[in-house]
N, C-alpha and C positions, 0 to 999 in steps of 0.2 A: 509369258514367252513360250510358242511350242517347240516343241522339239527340233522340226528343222532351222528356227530362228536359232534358237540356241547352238545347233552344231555346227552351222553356218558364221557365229561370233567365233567358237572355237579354234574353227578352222582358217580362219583371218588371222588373232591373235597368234595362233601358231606357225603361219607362214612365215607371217611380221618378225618372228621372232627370231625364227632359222633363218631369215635373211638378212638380218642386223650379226647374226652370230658370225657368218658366210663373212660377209663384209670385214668386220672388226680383225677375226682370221686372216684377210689378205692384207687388210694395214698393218698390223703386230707382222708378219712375215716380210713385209715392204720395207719398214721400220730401219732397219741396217744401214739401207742406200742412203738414208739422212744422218750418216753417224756424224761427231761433232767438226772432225776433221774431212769431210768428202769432199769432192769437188761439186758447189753447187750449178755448175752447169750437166753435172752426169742426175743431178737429184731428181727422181721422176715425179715433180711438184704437178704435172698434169696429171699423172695417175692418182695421187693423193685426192686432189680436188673433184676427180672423178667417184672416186671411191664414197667421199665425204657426203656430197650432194647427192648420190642414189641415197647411204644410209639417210641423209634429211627425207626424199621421198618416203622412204618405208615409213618413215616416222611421225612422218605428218598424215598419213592415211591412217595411224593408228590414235595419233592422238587426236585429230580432228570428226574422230567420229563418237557419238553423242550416248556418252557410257551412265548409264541409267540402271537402276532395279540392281539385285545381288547378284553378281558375277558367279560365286560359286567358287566353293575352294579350291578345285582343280586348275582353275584360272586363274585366281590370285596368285597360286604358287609358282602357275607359270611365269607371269610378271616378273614374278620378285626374282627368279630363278635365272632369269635370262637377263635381266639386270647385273646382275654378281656373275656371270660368265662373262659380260661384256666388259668389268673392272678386274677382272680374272685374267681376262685374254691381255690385257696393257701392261700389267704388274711389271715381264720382266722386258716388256719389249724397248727399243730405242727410241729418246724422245725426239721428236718429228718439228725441226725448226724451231726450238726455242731453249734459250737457254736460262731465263728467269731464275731455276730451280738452284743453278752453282750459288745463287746470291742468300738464296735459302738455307742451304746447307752451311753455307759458311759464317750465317747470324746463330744458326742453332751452337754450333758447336764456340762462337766466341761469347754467348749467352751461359750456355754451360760451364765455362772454363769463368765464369763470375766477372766479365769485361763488359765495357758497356756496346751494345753494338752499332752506337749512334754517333761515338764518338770522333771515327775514324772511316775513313775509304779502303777500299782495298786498294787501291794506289797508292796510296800514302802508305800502308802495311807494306806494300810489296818497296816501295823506295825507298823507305825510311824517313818521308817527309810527312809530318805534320804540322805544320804552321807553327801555332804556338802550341799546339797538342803533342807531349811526348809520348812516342808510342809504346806503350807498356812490353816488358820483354816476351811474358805470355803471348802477347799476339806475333810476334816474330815465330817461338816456337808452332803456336798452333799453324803459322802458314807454313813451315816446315812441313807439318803434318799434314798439311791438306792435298799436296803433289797438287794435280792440275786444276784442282777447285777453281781456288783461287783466281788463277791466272784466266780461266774462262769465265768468269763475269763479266755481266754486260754491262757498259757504261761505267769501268769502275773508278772511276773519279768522283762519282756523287757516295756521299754517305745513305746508306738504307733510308728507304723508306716504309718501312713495315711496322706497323703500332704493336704493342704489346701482347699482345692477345696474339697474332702471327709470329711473336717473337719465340713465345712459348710453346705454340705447335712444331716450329721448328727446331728447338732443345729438347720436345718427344724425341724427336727424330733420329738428330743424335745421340739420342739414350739408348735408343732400340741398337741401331749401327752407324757408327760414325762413317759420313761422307757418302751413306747411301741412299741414289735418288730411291731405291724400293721403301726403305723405311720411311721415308716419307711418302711414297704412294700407301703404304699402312695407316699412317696418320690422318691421310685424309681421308681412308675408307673409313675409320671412324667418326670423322663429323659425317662422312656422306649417308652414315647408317643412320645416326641419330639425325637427319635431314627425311631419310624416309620415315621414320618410324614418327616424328614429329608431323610431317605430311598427312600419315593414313590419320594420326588422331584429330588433325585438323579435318580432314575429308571425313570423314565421322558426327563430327562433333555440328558439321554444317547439314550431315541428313546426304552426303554426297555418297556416290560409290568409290570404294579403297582403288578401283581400277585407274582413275584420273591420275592414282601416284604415278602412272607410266609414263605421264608428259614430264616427269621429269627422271624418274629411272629410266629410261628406254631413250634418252634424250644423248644422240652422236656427237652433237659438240660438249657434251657433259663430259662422257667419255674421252675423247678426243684432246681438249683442252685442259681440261682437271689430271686424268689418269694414266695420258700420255704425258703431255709438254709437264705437267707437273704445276700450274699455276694453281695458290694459294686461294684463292675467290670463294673457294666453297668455305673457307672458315665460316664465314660470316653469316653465313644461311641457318644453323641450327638457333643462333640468337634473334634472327628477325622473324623466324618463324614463334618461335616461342615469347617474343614481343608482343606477338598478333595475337597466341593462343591465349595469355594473360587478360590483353584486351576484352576476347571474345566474354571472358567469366569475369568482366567489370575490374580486374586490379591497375588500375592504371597506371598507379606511383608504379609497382613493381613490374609493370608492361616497361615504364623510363628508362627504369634501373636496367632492366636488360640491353634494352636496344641500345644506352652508350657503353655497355660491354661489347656491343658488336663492333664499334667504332675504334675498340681496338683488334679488329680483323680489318676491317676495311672503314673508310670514310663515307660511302656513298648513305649508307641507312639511316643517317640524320635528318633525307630527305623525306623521311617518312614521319617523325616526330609532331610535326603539324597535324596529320593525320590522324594519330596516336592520340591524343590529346584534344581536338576538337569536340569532343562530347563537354570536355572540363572548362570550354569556353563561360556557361552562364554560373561555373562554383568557383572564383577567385581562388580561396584557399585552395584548394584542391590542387588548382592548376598551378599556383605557387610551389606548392611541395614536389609535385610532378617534375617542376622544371629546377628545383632545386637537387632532388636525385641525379637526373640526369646532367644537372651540371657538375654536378661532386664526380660522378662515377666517370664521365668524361672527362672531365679535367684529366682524373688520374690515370687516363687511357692515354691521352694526350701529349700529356706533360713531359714524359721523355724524349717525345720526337721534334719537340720543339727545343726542350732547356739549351742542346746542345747550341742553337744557334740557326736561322734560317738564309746562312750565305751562299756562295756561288759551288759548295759543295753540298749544300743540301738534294735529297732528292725531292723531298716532297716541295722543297722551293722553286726548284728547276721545274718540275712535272707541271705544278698547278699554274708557269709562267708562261712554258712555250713549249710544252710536248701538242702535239698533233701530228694522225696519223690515222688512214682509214676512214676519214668521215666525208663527209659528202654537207650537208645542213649548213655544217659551223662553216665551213670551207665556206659558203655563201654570206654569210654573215665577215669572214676575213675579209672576203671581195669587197663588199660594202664598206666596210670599215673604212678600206686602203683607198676606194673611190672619194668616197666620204671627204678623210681628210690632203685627200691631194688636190680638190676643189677649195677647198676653203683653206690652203696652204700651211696643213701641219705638219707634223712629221711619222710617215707612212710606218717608219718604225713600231709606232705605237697600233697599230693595226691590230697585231694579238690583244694586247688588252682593251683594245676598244670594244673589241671582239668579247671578250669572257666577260665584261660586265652586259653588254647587250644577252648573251646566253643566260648568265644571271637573276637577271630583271622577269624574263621569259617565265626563266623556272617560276620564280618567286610568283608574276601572276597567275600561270599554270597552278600551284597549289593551293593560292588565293580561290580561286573558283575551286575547285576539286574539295576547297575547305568551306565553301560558300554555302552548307547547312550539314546538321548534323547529318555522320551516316546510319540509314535505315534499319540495316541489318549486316550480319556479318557479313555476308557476304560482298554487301555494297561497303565495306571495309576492307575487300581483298582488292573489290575493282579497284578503288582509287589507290590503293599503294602500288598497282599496278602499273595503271597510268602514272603513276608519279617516277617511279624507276626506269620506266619507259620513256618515259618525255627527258628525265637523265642520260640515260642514253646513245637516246637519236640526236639529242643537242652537243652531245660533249666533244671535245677537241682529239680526242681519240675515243676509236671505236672499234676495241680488241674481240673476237670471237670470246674471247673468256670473258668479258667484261658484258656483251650480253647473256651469261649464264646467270646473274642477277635477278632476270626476267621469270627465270625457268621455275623454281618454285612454285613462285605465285601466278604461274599461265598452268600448273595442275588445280587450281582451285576456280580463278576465269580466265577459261581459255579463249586465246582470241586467235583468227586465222593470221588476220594481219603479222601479228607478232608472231604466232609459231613459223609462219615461212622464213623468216630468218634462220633458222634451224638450215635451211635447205641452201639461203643463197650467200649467207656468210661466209662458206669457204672459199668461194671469189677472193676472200683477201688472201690465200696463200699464193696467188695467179702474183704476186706482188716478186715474190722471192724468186719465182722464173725470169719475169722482165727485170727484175733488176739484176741479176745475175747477166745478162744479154746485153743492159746496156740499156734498157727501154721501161725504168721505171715511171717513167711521165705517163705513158698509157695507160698504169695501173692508176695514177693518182687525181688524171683527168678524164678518163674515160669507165675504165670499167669499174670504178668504184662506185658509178652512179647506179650501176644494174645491183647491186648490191640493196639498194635503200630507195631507189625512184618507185617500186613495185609496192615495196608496203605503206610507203607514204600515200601513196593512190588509195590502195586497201582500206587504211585510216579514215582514211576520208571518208571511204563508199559506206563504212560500217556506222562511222558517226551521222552520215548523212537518213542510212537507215533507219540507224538507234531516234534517230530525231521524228522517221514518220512512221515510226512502227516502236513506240518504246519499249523494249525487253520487262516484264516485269522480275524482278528480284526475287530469288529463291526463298519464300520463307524460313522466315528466322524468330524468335524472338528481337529486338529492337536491342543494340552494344548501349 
């Protein structure tokens, strides 16, 4: 590379950088207007949105462009530097339309205090009703203690839904300082480090340059979703990365064991398992043990969020039955459904689950093919976990900005355009809490939610349509 190529890279990165920093700057300073009590007709949700989608621009000019040969220290450190200013600048600012995190705070601290956190709602704590569950006196005092925690929980009639493994980031939390959302923006800056640091050794270990870790340090709705609002989703990322880095050096029992550790951060990473495990298709034994790890280490990731019970106060029962919200796909598939059974005279009611076993089915052949020969190389092991979280989803019944940070990892190893544009037009969904404040949520649910996901679904297409007449050869690798 000469010298003007190289000062020319420089001078990109560092615009890139002072203008995500610029940006970030006036959200943290914005921040207030969303406090928990505001009027949200005064909430400037157009300026947010605004804000949001330049940072996606910057960002996508940065990670879309094709990071090759050694960056050079001075560059790396710029990265990483302006990455930790961007988690810097959210530490103390106000979270921005979400309030997830009170639900967090108050499993840490009834975790700590040695209570089960599964066992009861905050409804129930706050009324004193639990069915046939008495509510332990501990949790009376600790809602004492919580002053307005408690009370601003969203949804709080359902019991948690957060596995074990989230249960225990959130009793960091309250270890550090009880009831504070900061301490918990602490806690996730440490998975979010060990998420980079796992990253560069991946980006390494493939012959790639450490620079691609910017697609997902340098990544707004990372920021934004994680570091603001405070959502928990990054747990789960340093276990399915180092799932992957296992694979890459052939331990595949111990690749199992981890990834259903991650399942007590989140559920979605079992979709990847198939993946995981496909090499041990033609060694029985092997694949036996593999699934017997994973079914031990899961079980007991599990186990608690079930024992309680899966009734009309469950959350994970309620969620996985008929939460939908933000999607556009499934929404076609409910249509179908409802058309469906109103022709052949069933009952329209069951429309949702007609719906999530057709979504189901989808996935399942999606990974069928995706699993349809061994993969080649590691890297043709990052594409398809790709595609598999991806094809998750763009199918699923809700379609949270934090819930596509899943993707984000694994689009620093294959990046794809399609999917990083989302970066840019997923803040469309806060356009949601303007109209519905006004009175005109229908617009957001039938109209502009489509501009959100019509674009990349296009994109998909045009890139697979490519990939099929121009096939991309695969990075060498030695052979997983």
């Amino acid at each position: 590379m000469s010298d003007e190529q190289r000062n020319k890279r420089y001078a990109v990165w560092l615009a890139a950088g002072l203008a995500l920093v610029g940006l970030h700057v006036v959200l943290a300073l914005l921040s207030p207007r969303f406090a928990y009590d505001a009027d949200p007709l005064a909430m400037p949700v157009l300026a947010l949105v605004a804000i949001l989608i330049c940072a996606g621009v910057v960002y996508l000019l940065i990670a879309c462009r094709p990071i090759t040969g050694s960056a050079g220290r001075g560059l790396v450190v710029w990265m990483i530097a302006v990455g930790a200013v961007l988690r810097a600048i959210m530490l103390p600012a106000t979270p921005i339309l979400e309030t997830d995190f009170y639900r967090y705070l108050w499993d840490g601290a009834v975790v700590v205090r040695l209570q089960n956190p599964y066992a009861h709602s905050p409804e129930q704590v706050l009324s004193n009703t639990g069915a046939d569950r008495q509510i332990p006196t501990e949790l009376h005092q600790l809602a004492d203690e919580a002053g307005a925690t408690l009370g601003r929980i969203n949804h709080p009639h359902l019991r948690t839904i957060y596995p074990p493994v989230a249960q225990a980031a959130f009793a960091a939390a309250y270890l550090i300082k009880p009831w504070s959302l900061v301490a918990w923006r602490v806690v996730l800056l440490a998975f979010d480090v060990a998420v980079l640091m796992l990253l560069i050794a991946t980006l390494r270990a493939l012959g790639l340059s450490v620079m691609a870790a910017a697609v997902y340090w340098w990544n707004p709705l990372i920021v934004a979703t994680i570091f603001n609002a405070g959502h928990m989703d990054l747990i789960a990322f340093p276990f399915v990365l180092g799932s992957l880095l296992l694979v890459m050096r052939n331990r595949y029992v111990s690749a199992s064991g981890v990834l259903a550790v991650a399942l007590g951060a989140k559920l979605w990473p079992v979709i990847l398992l198939p993946i995981v495990l496909r090499p041990f298709l033609a060694r029985p034994a092997r694949l036996a043990a593999a699934l017997l790890v994973f079914a031990a280490v899961g079980g007991v990731m599990l186990y608690p969020l079930v024992a309680t019970g899966l009734d009309s106060t469950s959350g994970l029962a309620v969620y996985s039955r008929s939460w939908q919200l933000n999607d556009a796909l499934y929404k076609l598939f409910v249509w179908t459904a409802h058309a469906g059974l109103t022709l052949t005279g069933g009952q329209t009611y069951h429309s949702q689950l007609v719906a999530r076993i057709a979504v189901a089915c989808v996935l399942v052949i999606w990974l069928v093919w995706l699993c349809r020969r061994a993969h080649a190389s590691p890297c043709d092991l990052y594409q398809r976990c790709l595609l598999a979280v991806a094809a998750l989803f763009l199918l699923s019944p809700a379609q949270f900005p934090w819930y596509y940070t899943w993707l984000v990892p694994l689009l620093a190893v294959r990046p794809r355009f399609s999917l990083l544009l989302l970066t840019v037009l997923l803040p469309l969904y806060y356009l949601r809490y303007h109209l519905a404040a006004r009175g005109h949520v229908e617009l957001f649910d039938y109209g502009v939610v489509w501009l959100e996901y019509v674009p990349v679904w296009c994109l998909l297409v045009y890139e697979a349509w490519q990939q099929r007449r121009r096939p991309t050869p695969v990075t060498a690798n030695p052979p997983v």
